[in-house]
C-alpha positions in Angstrom: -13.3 -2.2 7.9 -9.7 -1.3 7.2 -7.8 -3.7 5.2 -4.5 -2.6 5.3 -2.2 -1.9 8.6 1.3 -1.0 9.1 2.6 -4.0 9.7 1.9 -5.4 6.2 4.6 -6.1 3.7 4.8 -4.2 1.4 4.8 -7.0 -1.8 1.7 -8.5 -0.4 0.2 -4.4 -0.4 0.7 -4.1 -3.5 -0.5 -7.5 -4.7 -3.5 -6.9 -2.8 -5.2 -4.3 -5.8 -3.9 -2.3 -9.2 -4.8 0.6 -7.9 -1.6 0.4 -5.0 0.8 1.2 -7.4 -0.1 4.8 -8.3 -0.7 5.7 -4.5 2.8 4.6 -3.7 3.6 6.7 -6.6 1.9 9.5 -6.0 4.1 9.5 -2.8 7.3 9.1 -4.7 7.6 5.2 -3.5 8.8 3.1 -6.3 7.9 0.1 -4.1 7.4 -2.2 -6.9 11.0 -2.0 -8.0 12.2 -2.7 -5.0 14.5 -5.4 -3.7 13.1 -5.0 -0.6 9.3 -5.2 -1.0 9.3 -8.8 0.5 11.0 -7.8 3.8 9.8 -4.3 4.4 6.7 -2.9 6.0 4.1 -0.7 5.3 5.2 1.3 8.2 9.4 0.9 7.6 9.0 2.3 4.2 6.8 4.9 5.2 9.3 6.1 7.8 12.3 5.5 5.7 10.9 7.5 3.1 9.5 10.1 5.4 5.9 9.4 4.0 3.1 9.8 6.3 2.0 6.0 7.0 -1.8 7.6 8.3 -2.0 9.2 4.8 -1.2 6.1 2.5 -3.4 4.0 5.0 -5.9 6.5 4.3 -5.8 6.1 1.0 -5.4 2.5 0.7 -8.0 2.1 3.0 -10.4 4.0 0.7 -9.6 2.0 -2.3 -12.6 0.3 -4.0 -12.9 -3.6 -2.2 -12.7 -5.8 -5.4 -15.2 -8.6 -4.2 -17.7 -5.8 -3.8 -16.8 -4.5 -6.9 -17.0 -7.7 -9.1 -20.7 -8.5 -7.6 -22.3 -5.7 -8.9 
């Protein structure tokens, strides 16, 4: 099940798992930095940046759920 849509904000993305960071990186978003992280969406940042929003919610999407991760 996806946990991440394009209407999320962007600070509660990337306080959602460590490994956020170095996707939005990896697509040149220095999101953390940002004034704006508190306001902005998934899907405005995306655009603004002209980042694919499918891709990075592909990739977040495929990052490793921590609860799953902490039972084994």
């Amino acid at each position: 099940m996806p946990r991440y849509s394009p209407d999320m904000l962007i600070q509660d993305v990337l306080m959602s798992h460590p490994g956020v960071s170095e996707i939005f990186e990896r697509h040149g978003l220095a999101c953390g930095s940002c004034f704006a992280a508190d306001m902005e969406t998934l899907q405005a940042v995306a655009h603004m940046h002209e980042v694919s929003v499918e891709t990075l919610l592909v990739e977040l999407n495929s990052l490793p759920d921590l609860s799953e991760e902490e039972g084994r």
